[in-house]
N, C-alpha and C positions, 0 to 999 in steps of 0.2 A: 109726890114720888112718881117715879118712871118705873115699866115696869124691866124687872129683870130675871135672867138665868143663870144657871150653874152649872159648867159641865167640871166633872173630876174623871180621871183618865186613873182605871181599873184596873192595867195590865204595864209590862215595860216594854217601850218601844225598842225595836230591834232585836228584841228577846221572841216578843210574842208577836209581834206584827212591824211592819215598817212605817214610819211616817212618827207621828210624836208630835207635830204643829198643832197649834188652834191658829188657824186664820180668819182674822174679820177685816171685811171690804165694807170702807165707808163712801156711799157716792153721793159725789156733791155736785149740785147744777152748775151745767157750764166749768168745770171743772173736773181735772182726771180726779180716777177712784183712787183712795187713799188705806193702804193697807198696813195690818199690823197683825206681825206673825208672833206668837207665843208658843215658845220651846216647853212641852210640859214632858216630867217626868210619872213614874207610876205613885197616885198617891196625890197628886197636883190638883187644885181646883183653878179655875178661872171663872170670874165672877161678869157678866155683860150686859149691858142694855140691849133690848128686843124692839123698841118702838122709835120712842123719842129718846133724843138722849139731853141733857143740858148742856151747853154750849157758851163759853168765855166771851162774854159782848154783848150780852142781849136776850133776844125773844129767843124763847124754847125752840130749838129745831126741828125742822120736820123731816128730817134727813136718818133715815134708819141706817143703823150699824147693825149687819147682818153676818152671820156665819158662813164662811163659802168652802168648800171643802178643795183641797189641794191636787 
């Protein structure tokens, strides 16, 4: 296993504060970062890799997907 996190979003966006995204920036060598934005509502988890993640082709990646804040 890899390890991971859990962020859930406690309040509603634009009610109680502005913004509402989880974004994570995955950066890969010799290649631009590759991003992925997730629209959460109040109530919303999103589940993520922190470390390694596994990867479609082969040896486990050494390549972190991290949380970048907007």
């Amino acid at each position: 296993m890899f390890p991971v996190q859990m962020a859930i979003l406690l309040s509603e966006p634009d009610d109680d504060f502005s913004g509402g995204e989880f974004v994570l920036t995955e950066q890969r060598p010799r290649m631009q970062s590759r991003v992925s934005v997730v629209p959460l509502r109040k109530g919303d988890a999103v589940i993520f890799s922190v470390n390694r993640r596994p990867v479609k082709g082969g040896v486990e990646a050494s390549t972190p997907c991290s949380p970048a804040t907007a």
